[in-house]
N, C-alpha and C positions, 0 to 999 in steps of 0.2 A: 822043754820047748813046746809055744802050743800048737796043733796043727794048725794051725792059719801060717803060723811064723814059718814052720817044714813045708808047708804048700811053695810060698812064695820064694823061698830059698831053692826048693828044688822047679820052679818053674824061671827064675833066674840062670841058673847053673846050662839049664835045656837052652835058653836064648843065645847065649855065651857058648857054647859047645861049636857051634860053626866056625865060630872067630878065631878059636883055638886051634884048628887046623885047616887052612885057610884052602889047600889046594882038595882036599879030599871030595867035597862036591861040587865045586864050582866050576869043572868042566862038564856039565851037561849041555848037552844041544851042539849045532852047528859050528864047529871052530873055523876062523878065517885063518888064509895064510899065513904062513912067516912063524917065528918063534919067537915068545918072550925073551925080554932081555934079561940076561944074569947080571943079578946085581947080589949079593952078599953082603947085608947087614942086620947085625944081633940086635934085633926087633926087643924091646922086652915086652910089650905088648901089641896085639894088631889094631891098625885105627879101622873106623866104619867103611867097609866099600863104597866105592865109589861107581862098580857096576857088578856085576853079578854074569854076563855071558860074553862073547866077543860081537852077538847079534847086535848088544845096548851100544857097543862104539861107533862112532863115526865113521864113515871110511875106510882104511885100510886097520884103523888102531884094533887093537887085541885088547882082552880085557886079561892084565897080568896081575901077579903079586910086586909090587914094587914098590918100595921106601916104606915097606911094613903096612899098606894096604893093597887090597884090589883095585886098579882102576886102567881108565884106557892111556893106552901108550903105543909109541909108534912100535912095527915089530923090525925084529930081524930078522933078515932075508937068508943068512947062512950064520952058521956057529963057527966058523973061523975067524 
């Protein structure tokens, strides 16, 4: 393989690594109230966020994992 071809292989794999686990950094910063909603569905891959903190949402919305990307959603107020 040449290195040009292991360069760009391994600076793919680096851009992809976030997406691969989607909660491990994207709670930095200010989180707003309430809690994401649980939703439970075998993703087999994550699509591109749609925001990155809970500051990017509008209003009351949280910025969650749900239907296999990040994006803003209304929260829950209690987990009962």
């Amino acid at each position: 393989m040449k290195p040009s071809s292991l360069f760009l292989l391994t600076v793919a794999v680096l851009l992809c690594l976030p997406m691969a686990q989607p909660g491990s950094w994207w709670h930095k910063g200010e989180e707003k109230a309430g809690y994401c909603p649980e939703f439970y569905l075998n993703c087999r891959f994550t699509m591109i966020p749609k925001c990155s903190q809970d500051k990017g949402c509008k209003g009351d919305q949280k910025c969650c994992f749900y239907y296999c990307r990040r994006q803003c959603v209304e929260p829950w107020w209690s987990l009962d």
